[in-house]
C-alpha positions in Angstrom: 0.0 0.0 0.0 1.1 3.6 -0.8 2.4 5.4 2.2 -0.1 8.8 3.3 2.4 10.7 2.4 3.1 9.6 -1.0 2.5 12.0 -3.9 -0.5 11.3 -5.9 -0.2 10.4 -9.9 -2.4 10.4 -12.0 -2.9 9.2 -15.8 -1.9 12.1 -17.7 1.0 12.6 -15.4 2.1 9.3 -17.1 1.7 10.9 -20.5 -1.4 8.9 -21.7 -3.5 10.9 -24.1 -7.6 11.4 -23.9 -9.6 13.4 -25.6 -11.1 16.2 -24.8 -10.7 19.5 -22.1 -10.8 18.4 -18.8 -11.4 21.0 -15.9 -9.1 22.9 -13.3 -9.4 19.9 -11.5 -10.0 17.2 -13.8 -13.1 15.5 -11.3 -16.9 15.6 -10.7 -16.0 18.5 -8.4 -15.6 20.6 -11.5 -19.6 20.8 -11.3 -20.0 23.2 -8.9 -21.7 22.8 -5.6 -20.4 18.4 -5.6 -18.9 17.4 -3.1 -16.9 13.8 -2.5 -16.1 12.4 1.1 -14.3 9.1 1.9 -14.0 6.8 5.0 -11.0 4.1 4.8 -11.4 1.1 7.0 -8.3 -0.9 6.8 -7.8 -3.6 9.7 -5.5 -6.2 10.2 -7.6 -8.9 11.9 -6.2 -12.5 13.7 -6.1 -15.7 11.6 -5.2 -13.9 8.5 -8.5 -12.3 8.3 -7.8 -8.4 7.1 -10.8 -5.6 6.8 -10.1 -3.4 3.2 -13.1 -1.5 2.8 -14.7 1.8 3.3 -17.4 4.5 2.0 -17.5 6.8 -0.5 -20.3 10.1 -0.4 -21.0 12.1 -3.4 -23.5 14.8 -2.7 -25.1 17.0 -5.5 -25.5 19.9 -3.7 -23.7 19.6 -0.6 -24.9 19.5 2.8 -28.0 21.2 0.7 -28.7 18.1 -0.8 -31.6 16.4 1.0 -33.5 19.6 1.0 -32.5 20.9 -2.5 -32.9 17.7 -5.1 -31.5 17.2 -7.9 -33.2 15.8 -11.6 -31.9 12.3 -12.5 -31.8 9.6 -14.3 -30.4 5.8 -13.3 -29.1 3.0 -15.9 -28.2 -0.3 -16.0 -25.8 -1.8 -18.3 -25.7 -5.3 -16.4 -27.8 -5.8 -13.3 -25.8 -8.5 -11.2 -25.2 -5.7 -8.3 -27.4 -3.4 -6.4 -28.2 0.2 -5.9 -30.8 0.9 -3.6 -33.2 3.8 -4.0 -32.7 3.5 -8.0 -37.0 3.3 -8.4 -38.0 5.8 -7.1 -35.4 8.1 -8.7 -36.9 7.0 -11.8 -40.4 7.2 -10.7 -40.0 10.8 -9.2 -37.0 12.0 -11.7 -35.2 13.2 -8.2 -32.1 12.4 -6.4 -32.7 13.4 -3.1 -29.4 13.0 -1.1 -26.4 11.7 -1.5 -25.1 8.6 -3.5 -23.4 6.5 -1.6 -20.9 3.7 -2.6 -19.5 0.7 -0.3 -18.8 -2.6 -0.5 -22.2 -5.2 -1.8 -22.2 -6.7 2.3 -23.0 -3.4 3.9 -25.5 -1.7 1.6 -28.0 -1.8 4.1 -25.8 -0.5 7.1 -24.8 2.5 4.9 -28.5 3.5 3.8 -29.5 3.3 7.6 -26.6 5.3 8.4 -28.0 8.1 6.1 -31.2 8.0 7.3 -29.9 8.3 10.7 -27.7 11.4 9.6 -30.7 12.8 7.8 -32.3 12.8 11.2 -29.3 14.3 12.8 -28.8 17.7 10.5 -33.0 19.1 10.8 -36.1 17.9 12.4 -38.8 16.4 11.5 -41.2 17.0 8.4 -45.0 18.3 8.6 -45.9 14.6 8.8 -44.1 14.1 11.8 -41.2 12.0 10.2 -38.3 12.0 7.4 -39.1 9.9 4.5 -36.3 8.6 2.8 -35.1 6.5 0.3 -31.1 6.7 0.2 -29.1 6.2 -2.8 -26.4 3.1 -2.2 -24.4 1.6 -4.3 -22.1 -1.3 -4.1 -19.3 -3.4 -5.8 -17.8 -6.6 -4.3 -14.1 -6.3 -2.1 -14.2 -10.3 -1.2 -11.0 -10.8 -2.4 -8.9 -8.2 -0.5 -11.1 -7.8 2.7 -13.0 -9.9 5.1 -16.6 -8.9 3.5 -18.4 -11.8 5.6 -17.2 -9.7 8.6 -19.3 -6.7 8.3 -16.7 -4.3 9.2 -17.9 -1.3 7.9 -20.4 0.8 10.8 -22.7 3.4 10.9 -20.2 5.7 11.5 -18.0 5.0 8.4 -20.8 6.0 6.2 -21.0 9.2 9.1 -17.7 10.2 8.4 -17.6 10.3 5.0 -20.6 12.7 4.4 -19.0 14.7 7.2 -16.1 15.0 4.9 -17.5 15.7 2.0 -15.5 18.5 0.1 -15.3 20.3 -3.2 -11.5 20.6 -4.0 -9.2 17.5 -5.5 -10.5 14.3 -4.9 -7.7 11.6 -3.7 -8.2 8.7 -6.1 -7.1 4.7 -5.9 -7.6 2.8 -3.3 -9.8 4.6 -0.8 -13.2 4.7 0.5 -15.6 2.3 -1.3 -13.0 1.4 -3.2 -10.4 0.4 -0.9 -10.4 -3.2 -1.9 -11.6 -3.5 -5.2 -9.9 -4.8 -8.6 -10.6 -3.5 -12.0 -8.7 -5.5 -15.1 -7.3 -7.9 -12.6 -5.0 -5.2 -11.3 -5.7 -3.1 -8.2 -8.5 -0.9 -8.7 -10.7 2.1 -6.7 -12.1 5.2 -6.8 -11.1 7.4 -10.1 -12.6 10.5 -11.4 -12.5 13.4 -14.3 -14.2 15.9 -15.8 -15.2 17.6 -19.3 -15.6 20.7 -19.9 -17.5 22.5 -23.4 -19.1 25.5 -24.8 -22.6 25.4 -27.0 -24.8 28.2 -27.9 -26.5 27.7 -25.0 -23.5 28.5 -22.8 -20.5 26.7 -21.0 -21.2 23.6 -19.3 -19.0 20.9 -17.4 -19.6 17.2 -17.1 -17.8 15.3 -13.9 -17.8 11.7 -13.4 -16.7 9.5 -10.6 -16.3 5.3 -10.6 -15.6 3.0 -7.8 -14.1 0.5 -10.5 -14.2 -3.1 -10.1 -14.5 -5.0 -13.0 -12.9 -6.4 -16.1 -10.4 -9.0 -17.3 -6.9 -8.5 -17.9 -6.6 -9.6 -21.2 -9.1 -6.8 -22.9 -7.8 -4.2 -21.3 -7.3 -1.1 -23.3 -5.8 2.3 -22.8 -5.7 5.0 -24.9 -7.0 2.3 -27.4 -3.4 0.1 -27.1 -4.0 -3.5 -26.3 -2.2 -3.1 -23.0 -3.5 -6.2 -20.6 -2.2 -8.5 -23.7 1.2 -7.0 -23.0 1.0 -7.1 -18.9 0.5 -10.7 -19.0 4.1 -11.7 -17.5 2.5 -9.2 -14.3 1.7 -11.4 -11.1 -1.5 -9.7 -10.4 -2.6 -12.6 -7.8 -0.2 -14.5 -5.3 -3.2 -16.6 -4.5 -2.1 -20.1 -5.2 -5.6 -21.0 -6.4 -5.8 -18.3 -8.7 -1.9 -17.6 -9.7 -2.2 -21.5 -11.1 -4.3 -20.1 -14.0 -3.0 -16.8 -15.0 -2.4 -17.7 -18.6 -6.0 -18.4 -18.9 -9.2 -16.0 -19.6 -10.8 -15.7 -16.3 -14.9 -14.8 -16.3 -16.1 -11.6 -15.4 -17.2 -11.2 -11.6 -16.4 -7.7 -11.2 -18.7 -4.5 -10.9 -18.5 -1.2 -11.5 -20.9 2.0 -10.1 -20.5 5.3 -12.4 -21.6 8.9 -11.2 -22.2 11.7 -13.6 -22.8 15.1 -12.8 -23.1 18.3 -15.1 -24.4 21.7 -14.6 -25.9 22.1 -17.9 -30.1 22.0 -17.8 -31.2 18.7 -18.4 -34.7 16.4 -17.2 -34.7 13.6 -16.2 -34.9 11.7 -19.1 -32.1 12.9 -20.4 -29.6 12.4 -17.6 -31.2 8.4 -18.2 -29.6 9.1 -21.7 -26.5 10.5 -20.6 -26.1 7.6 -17.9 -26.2 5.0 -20.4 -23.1 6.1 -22.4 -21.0 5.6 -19.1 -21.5 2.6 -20.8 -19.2 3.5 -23.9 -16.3 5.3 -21.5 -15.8 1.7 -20.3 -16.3 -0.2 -23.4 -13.2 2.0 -24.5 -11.4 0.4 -21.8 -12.2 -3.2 -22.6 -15.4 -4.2 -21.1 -18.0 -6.1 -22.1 -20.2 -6.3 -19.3 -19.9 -9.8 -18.8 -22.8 -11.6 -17.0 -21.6 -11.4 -14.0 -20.9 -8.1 -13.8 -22.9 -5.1 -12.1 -22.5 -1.8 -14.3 -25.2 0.2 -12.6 -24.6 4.2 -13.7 -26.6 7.2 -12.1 -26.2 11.1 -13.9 -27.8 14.2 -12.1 -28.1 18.1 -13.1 -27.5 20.9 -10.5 -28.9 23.1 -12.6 -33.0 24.0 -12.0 -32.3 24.9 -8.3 -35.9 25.6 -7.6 -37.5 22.1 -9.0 -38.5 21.0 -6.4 -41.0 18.4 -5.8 -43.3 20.2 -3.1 -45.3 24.0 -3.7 -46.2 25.8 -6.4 -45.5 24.4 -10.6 -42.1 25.3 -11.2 -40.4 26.5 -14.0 -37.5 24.7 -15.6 -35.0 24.8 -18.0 -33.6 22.2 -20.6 -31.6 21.8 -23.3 -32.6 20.7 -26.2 -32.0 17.1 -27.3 -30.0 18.3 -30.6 -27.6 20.1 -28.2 -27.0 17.1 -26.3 -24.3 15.1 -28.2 -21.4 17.1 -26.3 -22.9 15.7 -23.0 -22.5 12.3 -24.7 -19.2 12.9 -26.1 -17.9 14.7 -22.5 -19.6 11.4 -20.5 -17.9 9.0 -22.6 -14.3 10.5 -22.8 -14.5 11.5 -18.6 -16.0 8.2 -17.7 -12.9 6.3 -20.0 -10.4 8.7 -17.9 -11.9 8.0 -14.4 -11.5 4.4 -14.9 -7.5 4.8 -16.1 -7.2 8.1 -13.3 -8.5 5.1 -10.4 -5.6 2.3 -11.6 -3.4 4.4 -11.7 -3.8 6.2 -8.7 -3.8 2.4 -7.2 -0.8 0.8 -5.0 -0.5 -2.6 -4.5 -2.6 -4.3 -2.0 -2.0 -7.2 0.9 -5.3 -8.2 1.7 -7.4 -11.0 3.3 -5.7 -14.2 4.3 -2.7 -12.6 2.6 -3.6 -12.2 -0.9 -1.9 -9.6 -2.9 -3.4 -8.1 -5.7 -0.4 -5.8 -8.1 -0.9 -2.5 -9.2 -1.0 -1.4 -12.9 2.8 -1.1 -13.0 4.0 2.3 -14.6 6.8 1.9 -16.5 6.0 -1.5 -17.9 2.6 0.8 -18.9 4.8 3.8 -20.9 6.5 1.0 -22.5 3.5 -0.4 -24.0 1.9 2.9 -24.9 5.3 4.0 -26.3 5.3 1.2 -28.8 1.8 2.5 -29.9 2.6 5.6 -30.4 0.4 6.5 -27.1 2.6 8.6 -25.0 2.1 12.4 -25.5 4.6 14.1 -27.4 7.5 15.2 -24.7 6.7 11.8 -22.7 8.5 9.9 -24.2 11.6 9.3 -21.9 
């Protein structure tokens, strides 16, 4: 594992190439008003048994957020994987809270958690109560941490809302995505951003993954074959699964997308810009195998004053002509997020010992190099 103090790198600090203009930060905190929190748990437990977990908070509109919803839409590529609170998002066409990402044992702890903190910030409604349906979303750390366990606790989820922060977001192997995996290498938390002018006015487009899926062998970057050339990597040092590392394992991993933009869109359009996450990770060699849970969510800050109680309110939207920049900004920052979370990723001793390897770097610039992949002046 990286040391705290280690400084953080990202893709493009490794010379890869994507397209399109990222923002100042380059993360869905470039939408103004998101903000990210994480809670690590990392535990080194007797018998072998180690906790490698956490919980990620992404709220629209900060601590605004249960008060102020958001419009959204939800999307999902393949369904083996959960994210609570998905039907009535769709039903009402409002995310109201944050979205929450953990690991799939302790959904339920998580949205109780919320609920709880809900409580905590206001009293109660006209009706005497809070309704609430919280947004959680999971992918599967088994591998890496002691899931069985049940390690993470109310107060995990606590802490990271209470952290929640515009700014940089760190990136790797934190939060939610503290144990997870993506392309058989070490995986996590990655992010980026778009940003694009139309004659409607400047927009951004942010996106964060807790990535956890994929197979090494169809792993792309910057559209180089690079998993074909990391096969001599020792990604596992689990005897059961280092015996078959020449051979195409299935896919069993997940992997939950957030998009946020501030440009003026329903809900049934975020739905449309939520399912071309689905093409940011197909660039990166997915095929959402069947065992696999792609589950994506987009929401809009913009349209303040929608909100579902009082008077009709009026919105604004763009257009669906104007849209194909969203498309084009989701797809390019979702593709990014993925490569900005194994990168950001160290290498990871885990639950009964397993060790799961990081993408290595150099080996990486070497195979990028041969493609032609590196951007001019990264080259060395």
């Amino acid at each position: 594992m990286a040391s705290p103090d280690e400084q953080p790198v990202r893709a493009r600090d490794l010379g890869i190439p994507f397209d399109g203009a990222p923002g100042p930060l380059n993360a869905i905190t470039d939408v103004a008003g998101v903000t990210v929190g994480h809670r690590t748990v990392i535990e080194d437990l007797e018998n072998g048994r180690a906790v490698r977990t956490g919980v990620t908070a992404i709220l629209p509109r900060g601590r605004e957020s249960f008060d102020n919803p958001v419009f959204a839409g939800t999307f999902a590529l393949n369904g083996n994987g959960e994210m609570t609170g998905t039907i009535w998002v769709e039903e009402s066409g409002m995310l109201e809270g944050p979205v929450m990402i953990t690991n799939t044992h302790s959904v339920g702890i998580v949205r109780d958690a919320v609920i709880q903190w809900r409580l905590s910030l206001a009293g109660a409604d006209d009706s005497g109560h809070w309704w609430s349906l919280p947004v959680v979303a999971e992918t599967w750390d088994g591998y890496l941490n002691d899931i069985n366990g049940f390690h993470v606790r109310p107060e995990h989820a606590v802490a990271a809302l209470e952290r929640a922060a515009g700014g940089a977001v760190t990136e790797g192997s934190i939060g939610g995505g503290t144990g997870m995996i993506c392309h058989e290498f070490k995986g996590g938390i990655g992010t980026s951003s778009r940003v694009f002018s139309s004659s409607d006015g400047n927009f951004v487009v942010g996106v964060l993954v807790q990535a956890n899926y994929g197979v090494r062998n169809l792993l792309r970057i910057a559209g180089a074959p690079v998993g074909q050339h990391l096969h001599e990597q020792r990604v596992y040092t689990d005897p059961a699964l280092a015996s078959n590392q020449g051979a195409l394992p299935r896919e069993t991993g997940s992997i939950i997308i957030v998009i946020a933009t501030d440009a003026p869109l329903l809900p049934h359009q975020l739905k449309r810009m939520a399912r071309r996450g689905s093409m940011g990770i197909a660039r990166n060699g997915s095929i959402a195998g069947n065992g696999s849970g792609d589950i994506f969510i987009a929401f809009s800050t913009a349209n303040a004053e929608a909100r579902q109680a009082g008077p009709a309110a009026h919105v604004t939207m763009l257009t669906n002509d104007n849209m194909d920049a969203l498309f084009q900004a989701t797809v390019e920052a979702t593709e990014e997020a993925v490569i900005n979370a194994m990168v950001a990723a160290r290498d990871m001793k885990g639950d009964r010992g397993r060790l799961v390897k990081a993408l290595p770097h150099a080996e990486l610039r070497e195979v990028l190099q041969r493609y032609g992949r590196l951007e001019p002046g990264d080259t060395d």
